[in-house]
C-alpha positions as CSV (number, residue, x, y, z in Angstrom):
1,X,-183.4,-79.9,36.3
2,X,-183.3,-83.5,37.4
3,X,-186.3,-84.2,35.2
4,X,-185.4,-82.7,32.6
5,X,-181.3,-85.1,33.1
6,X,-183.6,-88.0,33.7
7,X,-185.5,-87.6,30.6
8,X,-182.2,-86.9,28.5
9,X,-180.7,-90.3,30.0
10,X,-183.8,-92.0,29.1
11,X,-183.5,-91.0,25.2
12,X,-179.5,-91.9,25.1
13,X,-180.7,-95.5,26.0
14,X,-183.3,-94.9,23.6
15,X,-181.3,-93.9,20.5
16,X,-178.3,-95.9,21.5
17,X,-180.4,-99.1,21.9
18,X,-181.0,-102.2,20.5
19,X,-184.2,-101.1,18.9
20,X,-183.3,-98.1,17.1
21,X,-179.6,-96.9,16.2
22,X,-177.4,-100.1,16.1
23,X,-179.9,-102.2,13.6
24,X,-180.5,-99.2,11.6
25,X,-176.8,-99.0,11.4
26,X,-176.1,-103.1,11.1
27,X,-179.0,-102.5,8.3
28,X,-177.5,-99.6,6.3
29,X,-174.2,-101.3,6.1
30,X,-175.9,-104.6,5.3
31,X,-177.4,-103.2,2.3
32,X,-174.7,-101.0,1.2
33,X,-172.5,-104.1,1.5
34,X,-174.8,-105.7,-0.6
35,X,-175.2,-102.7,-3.3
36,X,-171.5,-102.8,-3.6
37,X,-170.8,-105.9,-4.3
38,X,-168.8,-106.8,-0.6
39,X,-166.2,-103.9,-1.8
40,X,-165.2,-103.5,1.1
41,X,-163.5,-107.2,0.9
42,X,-162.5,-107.3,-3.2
43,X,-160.4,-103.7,-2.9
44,X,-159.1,-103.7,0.7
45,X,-155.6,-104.2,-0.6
46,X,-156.3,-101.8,-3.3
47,X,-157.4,-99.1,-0.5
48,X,-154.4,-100.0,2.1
49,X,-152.3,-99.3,-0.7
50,X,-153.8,-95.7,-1.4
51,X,-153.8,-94.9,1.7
52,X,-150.4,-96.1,3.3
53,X,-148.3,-96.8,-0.2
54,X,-149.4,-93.3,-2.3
55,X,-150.6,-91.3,0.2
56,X,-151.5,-88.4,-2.1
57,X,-153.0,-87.4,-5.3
58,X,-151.2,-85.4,-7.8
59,X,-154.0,-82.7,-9.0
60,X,-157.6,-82.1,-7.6
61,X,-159.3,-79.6,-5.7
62,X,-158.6,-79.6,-1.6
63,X,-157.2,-78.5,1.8
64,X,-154.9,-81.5,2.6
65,X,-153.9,-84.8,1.4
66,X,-155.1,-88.5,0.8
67,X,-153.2,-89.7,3.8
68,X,-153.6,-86.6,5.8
69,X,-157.4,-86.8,5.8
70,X,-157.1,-90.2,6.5
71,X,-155.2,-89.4,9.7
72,X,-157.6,-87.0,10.4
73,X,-160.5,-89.0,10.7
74,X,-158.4,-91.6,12.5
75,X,-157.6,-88.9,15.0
76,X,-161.3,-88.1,15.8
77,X,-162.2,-92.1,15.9
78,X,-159.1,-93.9,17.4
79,X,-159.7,-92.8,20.8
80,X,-161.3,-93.9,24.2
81,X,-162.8,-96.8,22.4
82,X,-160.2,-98.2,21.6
83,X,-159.2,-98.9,25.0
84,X,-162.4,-98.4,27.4
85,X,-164.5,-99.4,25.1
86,X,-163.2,-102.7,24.1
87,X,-162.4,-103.6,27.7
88,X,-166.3,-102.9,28.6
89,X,-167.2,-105.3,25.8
90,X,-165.3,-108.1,26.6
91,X,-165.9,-108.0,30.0
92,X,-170.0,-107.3,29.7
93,X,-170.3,-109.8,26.6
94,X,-167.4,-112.1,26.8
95,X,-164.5,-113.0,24.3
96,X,-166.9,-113.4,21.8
97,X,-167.8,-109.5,21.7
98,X,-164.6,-109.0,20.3
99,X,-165.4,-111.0,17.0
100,X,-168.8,-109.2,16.8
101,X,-166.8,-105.9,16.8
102,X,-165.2,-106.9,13.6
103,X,-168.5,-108.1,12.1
104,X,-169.4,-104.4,12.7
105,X,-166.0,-103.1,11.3
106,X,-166.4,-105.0,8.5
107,X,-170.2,-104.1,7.3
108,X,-168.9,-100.4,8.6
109,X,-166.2,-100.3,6.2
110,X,-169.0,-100.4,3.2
111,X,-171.1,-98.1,4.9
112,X,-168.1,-95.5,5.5
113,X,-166.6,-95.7,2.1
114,X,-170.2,-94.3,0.7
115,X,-170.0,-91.8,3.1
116,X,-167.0,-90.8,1.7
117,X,-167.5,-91.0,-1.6
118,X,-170.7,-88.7,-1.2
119,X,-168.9,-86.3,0.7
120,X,-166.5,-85.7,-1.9
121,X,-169.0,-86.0,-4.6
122,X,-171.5,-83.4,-3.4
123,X,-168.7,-81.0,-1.7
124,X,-168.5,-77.0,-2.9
125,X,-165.9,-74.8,-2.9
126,X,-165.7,-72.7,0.2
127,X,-164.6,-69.4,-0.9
128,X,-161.2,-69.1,0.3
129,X,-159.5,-71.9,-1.6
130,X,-160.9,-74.9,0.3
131,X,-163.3,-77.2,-0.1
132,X,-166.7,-77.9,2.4
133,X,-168.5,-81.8,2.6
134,X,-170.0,-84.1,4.4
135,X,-173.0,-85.1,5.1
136,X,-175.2,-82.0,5.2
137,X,-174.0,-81.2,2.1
138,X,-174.8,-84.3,0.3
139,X,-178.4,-84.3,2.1
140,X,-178.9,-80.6,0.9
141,X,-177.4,-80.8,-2.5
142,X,-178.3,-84.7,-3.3
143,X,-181.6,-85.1,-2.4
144,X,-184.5,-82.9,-3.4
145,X,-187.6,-81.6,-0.8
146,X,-186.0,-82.7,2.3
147,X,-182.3,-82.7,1.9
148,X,-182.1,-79.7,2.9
149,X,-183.9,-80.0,6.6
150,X,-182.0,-83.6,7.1
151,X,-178.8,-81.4,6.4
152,X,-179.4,-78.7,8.9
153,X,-180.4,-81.1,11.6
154,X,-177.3,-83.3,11.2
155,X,-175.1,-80.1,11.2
156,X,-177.0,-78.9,14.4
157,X,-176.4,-82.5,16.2
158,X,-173.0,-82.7,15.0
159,X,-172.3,-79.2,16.2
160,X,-173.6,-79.9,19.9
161,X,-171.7,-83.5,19.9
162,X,-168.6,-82.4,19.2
163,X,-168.5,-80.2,22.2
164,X,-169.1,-83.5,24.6
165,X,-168.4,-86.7,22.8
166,X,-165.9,-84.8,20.3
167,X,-164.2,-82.2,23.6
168,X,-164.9,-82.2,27.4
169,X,-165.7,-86.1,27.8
170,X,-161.8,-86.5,26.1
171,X,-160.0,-83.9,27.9
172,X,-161.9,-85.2,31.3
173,X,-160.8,-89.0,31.0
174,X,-157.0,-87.6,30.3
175,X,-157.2,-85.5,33.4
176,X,-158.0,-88.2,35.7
177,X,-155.9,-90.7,34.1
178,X,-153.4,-88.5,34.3
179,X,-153.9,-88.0,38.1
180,X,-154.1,-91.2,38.4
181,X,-150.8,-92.1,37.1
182,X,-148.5,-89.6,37.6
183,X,-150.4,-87.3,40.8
184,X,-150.5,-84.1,38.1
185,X,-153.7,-81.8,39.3
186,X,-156.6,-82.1,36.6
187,X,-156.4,-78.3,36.1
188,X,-152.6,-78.4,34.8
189,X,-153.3,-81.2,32.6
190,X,-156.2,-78.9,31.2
191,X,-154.2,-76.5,30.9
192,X,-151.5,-78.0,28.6
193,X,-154.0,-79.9,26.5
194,X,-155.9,-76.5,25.7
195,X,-152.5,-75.1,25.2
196,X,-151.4,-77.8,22.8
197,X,-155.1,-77.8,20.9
198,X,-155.2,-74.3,20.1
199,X,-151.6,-74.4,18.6
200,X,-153.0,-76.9,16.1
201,X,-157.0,-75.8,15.6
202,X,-156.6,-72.4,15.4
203,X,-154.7,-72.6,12.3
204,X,-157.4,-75.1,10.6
205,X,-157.8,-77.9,8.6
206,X,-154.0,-77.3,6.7
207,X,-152.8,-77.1,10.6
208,X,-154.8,-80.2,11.7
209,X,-153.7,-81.9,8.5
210,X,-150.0,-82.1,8.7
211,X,-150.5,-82.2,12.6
212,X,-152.7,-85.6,12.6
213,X,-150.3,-86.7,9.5
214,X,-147.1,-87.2,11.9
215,X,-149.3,-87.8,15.2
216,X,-151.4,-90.2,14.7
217,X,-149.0,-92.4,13.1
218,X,-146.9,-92.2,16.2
219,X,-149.9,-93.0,18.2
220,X,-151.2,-95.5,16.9
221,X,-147.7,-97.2,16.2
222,X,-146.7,-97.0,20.0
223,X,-149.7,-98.4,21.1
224,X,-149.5,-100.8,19.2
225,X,-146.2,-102.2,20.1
226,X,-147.2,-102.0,23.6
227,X,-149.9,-104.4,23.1
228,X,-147.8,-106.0,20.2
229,X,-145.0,-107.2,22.8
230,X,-147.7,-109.0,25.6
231,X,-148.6,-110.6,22.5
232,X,-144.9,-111.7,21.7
233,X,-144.7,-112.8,25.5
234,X,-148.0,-114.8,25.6
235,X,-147.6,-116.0,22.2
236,X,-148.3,-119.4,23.4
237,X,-151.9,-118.4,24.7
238,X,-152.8,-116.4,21.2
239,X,-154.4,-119.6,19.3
240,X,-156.5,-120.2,22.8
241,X,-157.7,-116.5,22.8
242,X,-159.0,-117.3,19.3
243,X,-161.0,-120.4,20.5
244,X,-162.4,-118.3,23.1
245,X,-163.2,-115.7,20.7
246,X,-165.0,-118.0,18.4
247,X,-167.0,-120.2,20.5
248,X,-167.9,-117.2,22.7
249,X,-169.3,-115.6,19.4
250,X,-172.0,-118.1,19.1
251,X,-172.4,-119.5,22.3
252,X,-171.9,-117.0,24.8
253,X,-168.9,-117.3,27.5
254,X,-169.7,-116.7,31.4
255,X,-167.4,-113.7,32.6
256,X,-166.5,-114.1,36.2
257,X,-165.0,-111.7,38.8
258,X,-169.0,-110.2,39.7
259,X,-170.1,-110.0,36.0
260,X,-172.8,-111.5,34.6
261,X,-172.9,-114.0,32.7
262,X,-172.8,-113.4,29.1
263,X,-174.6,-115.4,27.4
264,X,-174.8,-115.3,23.3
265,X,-177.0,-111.9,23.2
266,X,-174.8,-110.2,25.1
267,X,-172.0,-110.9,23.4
268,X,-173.8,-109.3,20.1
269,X,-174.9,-106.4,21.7
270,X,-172.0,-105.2,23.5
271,X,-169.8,-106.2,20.7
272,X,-171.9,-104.7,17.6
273,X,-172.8,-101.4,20.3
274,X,-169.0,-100.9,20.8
275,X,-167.8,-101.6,17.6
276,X,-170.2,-98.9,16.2
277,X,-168.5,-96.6,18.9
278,X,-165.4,-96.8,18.2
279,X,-165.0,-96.6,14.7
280,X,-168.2,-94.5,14.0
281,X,-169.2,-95.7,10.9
282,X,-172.6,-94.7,9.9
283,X,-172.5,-91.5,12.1
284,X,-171.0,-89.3,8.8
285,X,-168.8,-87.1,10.6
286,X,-165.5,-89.0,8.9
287,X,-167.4,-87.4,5.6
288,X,-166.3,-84.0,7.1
289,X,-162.4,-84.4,6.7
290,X,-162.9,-87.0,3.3
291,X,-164.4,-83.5,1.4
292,X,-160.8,-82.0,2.7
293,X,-159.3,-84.3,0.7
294,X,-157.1,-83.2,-2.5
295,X,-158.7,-85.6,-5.4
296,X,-160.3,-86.3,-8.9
297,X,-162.1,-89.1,-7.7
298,X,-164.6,-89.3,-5.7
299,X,-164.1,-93.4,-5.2
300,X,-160.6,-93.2,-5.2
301,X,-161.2,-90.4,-1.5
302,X,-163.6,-93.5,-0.4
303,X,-161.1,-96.2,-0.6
304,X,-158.9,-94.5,1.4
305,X,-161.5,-93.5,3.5
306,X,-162.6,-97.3,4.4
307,X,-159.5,-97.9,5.9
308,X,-160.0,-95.6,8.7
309,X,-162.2,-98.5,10.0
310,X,-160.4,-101.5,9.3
311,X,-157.2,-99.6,11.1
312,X,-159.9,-98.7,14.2
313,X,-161.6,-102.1,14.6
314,X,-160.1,-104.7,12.7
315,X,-156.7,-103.8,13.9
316,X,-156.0,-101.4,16.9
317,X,-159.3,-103.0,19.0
318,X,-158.2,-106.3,18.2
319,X,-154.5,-105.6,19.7
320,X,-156.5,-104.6,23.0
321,X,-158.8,-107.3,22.7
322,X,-156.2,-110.5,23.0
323,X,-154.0,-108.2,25.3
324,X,-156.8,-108.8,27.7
325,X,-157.7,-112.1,26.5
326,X,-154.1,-113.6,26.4
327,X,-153.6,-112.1,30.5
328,X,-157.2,-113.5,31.6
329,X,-157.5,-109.7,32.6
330,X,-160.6,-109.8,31.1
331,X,-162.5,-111.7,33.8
332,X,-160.6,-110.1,36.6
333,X,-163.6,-107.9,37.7
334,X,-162.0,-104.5,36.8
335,X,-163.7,-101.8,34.9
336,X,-162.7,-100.2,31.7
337,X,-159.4,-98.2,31.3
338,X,-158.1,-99.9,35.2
339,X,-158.7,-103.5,33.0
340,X,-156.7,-102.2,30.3
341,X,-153.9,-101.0,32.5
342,X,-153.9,-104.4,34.9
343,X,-153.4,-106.3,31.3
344,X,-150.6,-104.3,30.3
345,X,-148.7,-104.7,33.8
346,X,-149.4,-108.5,34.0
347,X,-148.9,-108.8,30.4
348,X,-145.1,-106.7,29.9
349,X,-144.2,-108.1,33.4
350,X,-143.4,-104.4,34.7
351,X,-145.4,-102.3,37.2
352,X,-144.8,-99.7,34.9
353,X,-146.7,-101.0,31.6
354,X,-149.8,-99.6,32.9
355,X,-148.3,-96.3,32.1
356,X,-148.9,-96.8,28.5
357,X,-152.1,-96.8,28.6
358,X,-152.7,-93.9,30.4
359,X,-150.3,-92.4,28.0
360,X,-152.1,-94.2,24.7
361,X,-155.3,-92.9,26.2
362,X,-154.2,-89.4,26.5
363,X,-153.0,-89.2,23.1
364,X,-156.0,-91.1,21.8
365,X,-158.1,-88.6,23.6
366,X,-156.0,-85.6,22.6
367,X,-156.3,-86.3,19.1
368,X,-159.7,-87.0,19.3
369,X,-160.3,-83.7,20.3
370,X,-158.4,-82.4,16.7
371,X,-160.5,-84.6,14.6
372,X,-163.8,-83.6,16.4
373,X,-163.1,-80.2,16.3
374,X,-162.7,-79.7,12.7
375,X,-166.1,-81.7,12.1
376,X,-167.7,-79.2,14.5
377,X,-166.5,-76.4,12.5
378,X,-168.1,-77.5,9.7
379,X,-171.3,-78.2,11.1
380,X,-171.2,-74.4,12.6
381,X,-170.0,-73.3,9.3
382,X,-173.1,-74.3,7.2
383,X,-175.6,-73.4,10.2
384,X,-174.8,-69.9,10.3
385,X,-171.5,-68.7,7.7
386,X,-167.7,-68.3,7.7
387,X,-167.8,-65.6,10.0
388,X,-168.5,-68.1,12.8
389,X,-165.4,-70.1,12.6
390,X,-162.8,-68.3,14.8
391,X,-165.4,-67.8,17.4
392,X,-166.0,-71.8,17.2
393,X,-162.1,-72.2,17.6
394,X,-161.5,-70.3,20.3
395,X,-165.0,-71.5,22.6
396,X,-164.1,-75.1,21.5
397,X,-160.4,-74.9,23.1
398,X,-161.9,-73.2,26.1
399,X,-163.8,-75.8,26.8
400,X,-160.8,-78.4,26.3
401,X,-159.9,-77.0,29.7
402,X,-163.1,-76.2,31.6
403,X,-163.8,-80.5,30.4
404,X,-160.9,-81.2,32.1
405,X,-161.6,-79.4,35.7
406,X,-165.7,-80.5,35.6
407,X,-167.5,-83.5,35.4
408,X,-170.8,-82.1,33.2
409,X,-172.4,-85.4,33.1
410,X,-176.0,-83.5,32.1
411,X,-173.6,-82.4,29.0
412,X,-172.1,-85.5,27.6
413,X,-175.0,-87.3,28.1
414,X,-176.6,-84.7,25.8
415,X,-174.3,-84.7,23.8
416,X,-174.0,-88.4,23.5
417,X,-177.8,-88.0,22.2
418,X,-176.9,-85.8,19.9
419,X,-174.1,-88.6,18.4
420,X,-176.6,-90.8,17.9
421,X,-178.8,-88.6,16.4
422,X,-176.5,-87.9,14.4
423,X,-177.2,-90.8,12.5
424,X,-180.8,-91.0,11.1
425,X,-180.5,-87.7,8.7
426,X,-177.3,-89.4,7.4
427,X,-178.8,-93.1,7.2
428,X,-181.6,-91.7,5.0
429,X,-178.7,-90.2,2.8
430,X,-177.1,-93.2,2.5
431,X,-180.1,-95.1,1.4
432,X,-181.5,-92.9,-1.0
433,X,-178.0,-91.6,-2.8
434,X,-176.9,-95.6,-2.7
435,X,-177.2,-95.4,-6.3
436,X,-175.3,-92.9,-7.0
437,X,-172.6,-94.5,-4.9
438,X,-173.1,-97.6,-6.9
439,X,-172.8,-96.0,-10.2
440,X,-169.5,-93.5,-9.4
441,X,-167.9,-96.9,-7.8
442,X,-168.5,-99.3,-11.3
443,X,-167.1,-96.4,-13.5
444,X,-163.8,-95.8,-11.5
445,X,-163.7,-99.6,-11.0
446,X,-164.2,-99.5,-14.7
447,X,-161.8,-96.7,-15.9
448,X,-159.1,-98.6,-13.5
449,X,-159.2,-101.8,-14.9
450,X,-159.3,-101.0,-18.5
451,X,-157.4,-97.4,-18.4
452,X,-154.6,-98.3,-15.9
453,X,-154.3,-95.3,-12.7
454,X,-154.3,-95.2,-9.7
């Protein structure tokens, strides 16, 4: 059995390396970037204005909403990134990891706006009113010969991820967090988060819909006024952060407090390896919930779409980012979510403030587990039928709880293989259907300009 771990480990550093994954990714996005024109930069306002402004789509076939499948995706990728992740970036790779995060949000935002747009444009009606997308429909249905075996094996990966990555690695980290804080044991925290998740997955997407539409919000929104405020307080210190940001980009900034130094690599590869992480991009499970959407368009359903990484990296990780910047947390020696929580208590001046971030993690986490468990659904849903589903449902919030008890580090380290591998069936859609993301984006582009709409 330890072999067997060992050899698991090995292939996670493998596929989440800086010779496989994260170029192919940096790559895809590249070109996608290119193929569209930098779209992602020309209709960002456009998008933020579909997505926050009109929210819906009068007409079209669909489960749930413009702005409900938007939260939706947001709740499976605004989670321990966000706060863990950004922490371990800065202090691996310096300040400047933080601006190579948003070089990867922004190249992400091209690549997950044609995931999007695929997802809608390849999706079938499911039988009972609903609509099914994503990625292994658009491999099965777009591409001829081997779509269909690139589309079974991304359902299969996504279906084992979301049970680690997606489930028990989330409900563990708000367990002990939650110890940690408040002294509640892991299994009564397991309990109520199980509770809570099967209220709102075992009703569906329509359930997880107008759940994540009034959550996530929320979320985000307190969080974000947390780190908002030490920003207000240290508002003196923001244009410094920036400095160190910048010149740590391209020269590398020495952490101290036991680190090592990070020099210029570093601050690439932790920055473009936790940008990826957090906001997912190039994965194709944010795909899953676009298809939910209710729309005509398949471009329009992108747009919004592309915002769920702008909001993830370009936003919410740059709020934690200069929290722990502005506080000189960041070379302070802690690790991960404990760095997060130091900034906010130096930062708000209370001993308190750490609290919210146990409490922003947990609801991160939490809603992670909504998002993720929808996407696995799916992904069990075209392996083996509809009948599957309520089976799914009811193992998945099981496991909510038995994630929150045990440590199953041979599990999540599968499963974080599975993430990643995640990836190459969807990269090879992207690349060969770029066209046809090209050509659906220049006539709705075209039919807005001259035909007026939204």
């Amino acid at each position: 059995m330890q072999s067997l771990s060992d050899f698991v480990s090995r292939a996670s550093d493998f596929v989440w390396g800086p010779f496989l994954l994260i170029p192919l990714l940096l790559i895809t996005g590249l070109y996608l970037t290119l193929r569209l024109k930098g779209l992602q930069f020309t209709q960002l306002w456009h998008s933020l204005w579909l997505a926050l402004i009109v929210r819906r789509e009068p007409g079209g076939a669909g489960d749930i909403s413009h702005f409900q499948a938007l939260m939706t995706a947001l709740a499976a990728t605004v989670g321990t990134g966000n706060i863990v992740g950004v922490a371990t970036a800065i202090a691996l790779g310096g300040p400047g990891a933080l601006f190579w995060m948003w070089m990867t949000g922004l190249v992400g935002m091209a690549t997950k706006y044609s995931e999007a747009l695929l997802s809608v444009r390849f999706r079938v009606p499911d039988g009972r009113g609903g609509q099914s997308g994503g990625p292994m429909y658009y491999l099965t249905n777009g591409i001829p010969g081997i779509g269909r075996p690139l589309g079974l094996l991304f359902a299969l990966f996504a279906a084992v991820a979301a049970f680690g990555i997606g489930n028990m690695v989330q409900s563990n980290a708000v367990a002990l967090a939650v110890r940690g804080s408040f002294g509640v044991p892991v299994w009564a925290s397991g309990l109520v988060m199980a509770g809570a998740a099967a209220a709102v997955i075992l009703g569906g997407i329509r359930s997880i819909g107008r759940f994540t539409g009034f959550f996530v919000p929320i979320m985000i929104g307190g969080y974000m006024l947390g780190a908002g405020a030490i920003l207000v307080r240290h508002a003196a210190d923001v244009p410094a952060a920036f400095g160190l940001i910048f010149e740590g980009a391209f020269s590398g900034t020495a952490a101290t407090g036991g680190f090592v130094g990070a020099a210029l690599a570093q601050a690439i590869r932790f920055g473009v390896a936790r940008g990826i992480f957090s906001n997912e991009s190039g994965l194709g499970s944010a795909g899953i919930a676009a298809a939910a959407a209710k729309t005509l368009e398949p471009a329009r359903q992108a747009l919004v779409s592309m915002t769920q990484t702008f909001i993830d990296t370009l936003v919410v990780c740059t709020f934690t980012g200069l929290a722990l910047i502005v506080t000189g947390v960041w070379s302070s020696g802690l690790e991960g979510p404990l760095m997060t929580q130091q900034a906010f208590i130096e930062g708000l001046g209370v001993g308190w403030g750490g609290h919210i971030v146990t409490v922003g993690l947990s609801m991160f986490a939490f809603s992670t587990i909504l998002g993720w468990s929808y996407y696995g659904e799916k992904s069990v849903e075209f392996l083996v039928g509809y009948r599957s589903v309520l089976p799914y449902r009811m193992v998945f919030v099981t496991a909510v709880f038995f994630g929150a008890i045990y440590r199953l580090d041979f599990v999540w380290t599968l499963s974080d293989v599975m993430n990643g591998l995640m990836a190459l069936p969807n990269l090879v859609g992207l690349l060969l259907l770029s066209g046809v993301v090209a050509s659906e984006t220049r006539e709705y582009l075209r039919g807005r300009r001259y035909h007026g709409g939204l």
